[in-house]
SEMILO-38406 format. One record per residue (C-alpha): residue number from 1; residue in one letter; x negated, y negated, z. Coordinates in nm, 4 decimals. Each point is the difference from the previous one (the first is absolute). Layout:
% SEMILO-38406
[rec NUM, A, [X, Y, Z]]
...
***
This chain:
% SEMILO-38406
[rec 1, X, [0.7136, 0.8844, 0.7757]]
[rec 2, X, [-0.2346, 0.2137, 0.1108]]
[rec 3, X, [-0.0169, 0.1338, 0.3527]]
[rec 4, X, [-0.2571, -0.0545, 0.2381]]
[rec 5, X, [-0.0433, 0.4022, 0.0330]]
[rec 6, X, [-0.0543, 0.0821, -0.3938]]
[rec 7, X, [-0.2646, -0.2829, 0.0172]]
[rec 8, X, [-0.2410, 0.1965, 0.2523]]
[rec 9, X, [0.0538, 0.3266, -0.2073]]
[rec 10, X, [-0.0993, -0.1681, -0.3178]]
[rec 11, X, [-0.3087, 0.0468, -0.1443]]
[rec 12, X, [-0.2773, -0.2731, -0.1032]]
[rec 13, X, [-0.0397, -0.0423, -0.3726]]
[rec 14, X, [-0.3366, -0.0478, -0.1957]]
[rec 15, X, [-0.0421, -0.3479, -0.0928]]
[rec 16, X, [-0.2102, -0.1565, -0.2014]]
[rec 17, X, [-0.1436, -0.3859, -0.0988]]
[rec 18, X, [0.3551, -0.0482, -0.2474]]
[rec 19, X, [0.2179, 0.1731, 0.2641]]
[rec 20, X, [0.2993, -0.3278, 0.0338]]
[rec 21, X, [0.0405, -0.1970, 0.3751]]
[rec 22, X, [0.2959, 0.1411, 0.1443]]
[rec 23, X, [0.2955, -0.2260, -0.1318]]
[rec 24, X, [0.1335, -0.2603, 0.2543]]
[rec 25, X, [0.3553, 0.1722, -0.0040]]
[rec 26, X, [-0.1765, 0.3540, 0.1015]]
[rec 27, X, [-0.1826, -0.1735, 0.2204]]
[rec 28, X, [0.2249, -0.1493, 0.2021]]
[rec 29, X, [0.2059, 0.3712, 0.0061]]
[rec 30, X, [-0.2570, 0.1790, 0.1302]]
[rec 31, X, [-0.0972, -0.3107, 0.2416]]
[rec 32, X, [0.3171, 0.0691, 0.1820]]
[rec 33, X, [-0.1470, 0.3681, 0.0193]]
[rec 34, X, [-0.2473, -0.0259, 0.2311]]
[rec 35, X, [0.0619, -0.2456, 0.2519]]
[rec 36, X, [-0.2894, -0.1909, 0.1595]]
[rec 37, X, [-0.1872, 0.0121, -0.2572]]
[rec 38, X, [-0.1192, -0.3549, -0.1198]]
[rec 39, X, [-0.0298, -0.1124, -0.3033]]
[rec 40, X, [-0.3396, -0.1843, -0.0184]]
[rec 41, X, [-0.2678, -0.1676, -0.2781]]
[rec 42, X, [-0.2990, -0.0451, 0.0742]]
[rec 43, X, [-0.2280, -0.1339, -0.3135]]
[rec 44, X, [0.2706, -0.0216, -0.2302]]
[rec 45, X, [0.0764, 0.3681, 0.0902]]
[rec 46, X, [0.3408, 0.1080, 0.1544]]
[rec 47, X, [-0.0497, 0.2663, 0.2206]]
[rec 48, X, [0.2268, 0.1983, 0.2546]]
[rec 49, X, [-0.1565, -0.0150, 0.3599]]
[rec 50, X, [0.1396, 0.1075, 0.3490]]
[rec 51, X, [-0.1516, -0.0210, 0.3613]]
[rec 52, X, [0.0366, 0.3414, 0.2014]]
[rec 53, X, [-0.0673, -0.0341, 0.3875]]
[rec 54, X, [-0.1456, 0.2723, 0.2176]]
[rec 55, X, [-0.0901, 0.0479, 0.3630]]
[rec 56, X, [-0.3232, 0.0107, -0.0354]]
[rec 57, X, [-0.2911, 0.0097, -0.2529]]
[rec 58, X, [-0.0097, 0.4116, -0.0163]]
[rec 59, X, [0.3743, -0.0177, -0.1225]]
[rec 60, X, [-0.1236, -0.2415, -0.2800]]
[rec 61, X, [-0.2227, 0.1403, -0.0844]]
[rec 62, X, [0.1559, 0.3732, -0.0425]]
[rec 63, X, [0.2599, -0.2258, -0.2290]]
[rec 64, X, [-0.2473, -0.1112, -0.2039]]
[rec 65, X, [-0.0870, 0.3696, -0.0306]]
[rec 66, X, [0.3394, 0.1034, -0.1415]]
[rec 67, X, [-0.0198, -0.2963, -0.2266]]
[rec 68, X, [-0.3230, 0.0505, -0.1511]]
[rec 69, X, [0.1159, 0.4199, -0.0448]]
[rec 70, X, [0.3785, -0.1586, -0.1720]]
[rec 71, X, [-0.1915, -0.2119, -0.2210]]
[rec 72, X, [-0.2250, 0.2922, -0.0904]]
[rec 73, X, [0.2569, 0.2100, -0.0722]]
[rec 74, X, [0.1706, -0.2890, -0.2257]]
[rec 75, X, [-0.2899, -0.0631, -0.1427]]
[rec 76, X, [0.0645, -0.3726, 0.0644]]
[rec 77, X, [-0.1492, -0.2023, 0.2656]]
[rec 78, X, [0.0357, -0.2899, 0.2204]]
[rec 79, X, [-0.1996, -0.2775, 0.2224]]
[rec 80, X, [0.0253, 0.1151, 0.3416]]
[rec 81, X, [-0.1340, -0.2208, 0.3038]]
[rec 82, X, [-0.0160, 0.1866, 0.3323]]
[rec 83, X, [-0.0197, -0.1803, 0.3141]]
[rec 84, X, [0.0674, 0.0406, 0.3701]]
[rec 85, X, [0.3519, 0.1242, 0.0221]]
[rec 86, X, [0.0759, -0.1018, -0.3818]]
[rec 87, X, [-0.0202, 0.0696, -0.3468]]
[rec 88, X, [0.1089, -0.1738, -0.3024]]
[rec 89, X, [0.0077, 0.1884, -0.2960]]
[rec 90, X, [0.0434, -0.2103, -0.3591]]
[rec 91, X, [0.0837, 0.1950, -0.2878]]
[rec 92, X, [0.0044, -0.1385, -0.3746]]
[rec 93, X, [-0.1145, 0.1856, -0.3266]]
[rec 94, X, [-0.3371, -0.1214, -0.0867]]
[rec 95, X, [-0.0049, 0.1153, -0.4089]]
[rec 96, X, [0.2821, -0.2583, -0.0419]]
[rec 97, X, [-0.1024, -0.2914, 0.3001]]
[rec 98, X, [0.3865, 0.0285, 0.1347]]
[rec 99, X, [0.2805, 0.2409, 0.0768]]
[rec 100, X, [0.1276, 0.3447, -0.1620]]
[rec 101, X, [0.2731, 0.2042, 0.1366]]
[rec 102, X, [-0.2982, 0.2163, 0.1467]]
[rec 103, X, [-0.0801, -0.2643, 0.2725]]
[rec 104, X, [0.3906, 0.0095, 0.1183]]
[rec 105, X, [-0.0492, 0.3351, -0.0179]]
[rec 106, X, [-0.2969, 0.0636, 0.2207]]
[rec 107, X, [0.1601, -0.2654, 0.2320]]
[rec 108, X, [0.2605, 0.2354, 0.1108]]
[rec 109, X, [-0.2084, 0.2574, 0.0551]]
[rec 110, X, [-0.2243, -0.1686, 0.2263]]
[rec 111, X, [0.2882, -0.1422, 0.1896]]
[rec 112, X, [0.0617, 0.4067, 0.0325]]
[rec 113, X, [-0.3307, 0.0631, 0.1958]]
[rec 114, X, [0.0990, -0.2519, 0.2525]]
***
């Protein structure tokens, strides 16, 4: 098993359109490695997605700041809604319509900017 820790140093990987789903026995491994995370699909597309919860919209919206610069720097990007005290951020690989390692990955290091 991999720890949480070496999953926030890792590195995102290019992908492409024949880059393979993540394999239900990896994901359910690196599930367990970031906790709160939810495992959603949303038009037939499974997705990892977590609520974050701020004081106020200025503290969401600096959040969504260090997201968008995290996903810059991975070169991989999520949805990100930011409301009033909240954000939700959804990440999934788009090339593939599902989940790579690289979506556990940048999980971990968001929950790291909290």
């Amino acid at each position: 098993m991999i720890a949480m820790t070496t999953l926030k140093t890792q590195q995102c990987e290019a992908c492409n359109a024949d880059s393979p789903l993540i394999s239900d026995q990896d994901r359910q491994e690196l599930h367990r490695q970031v906790p709160g995370w939810m495992l959603v699909e949303e038009d037939g597309i499974e997705k990892l997605q977590r609520h974050f919860t701020f004081k106020n919209f200025v503290q969401a919206l600096d959040f969504t700041h260090r997201v968008g610069d995290l996903a810059e720097q991975e070169g991989h990007h999520p949805a990100i809604l930011t409301e009033y005290g909240k954000v939700t951020v959804t990440w999934w690989t788009h090339k593939i319509h599902g989940l790579h390692r690289n979506d556990f990955i940048c999980a971990a290091k968001t929950d790291a900017l909290v």
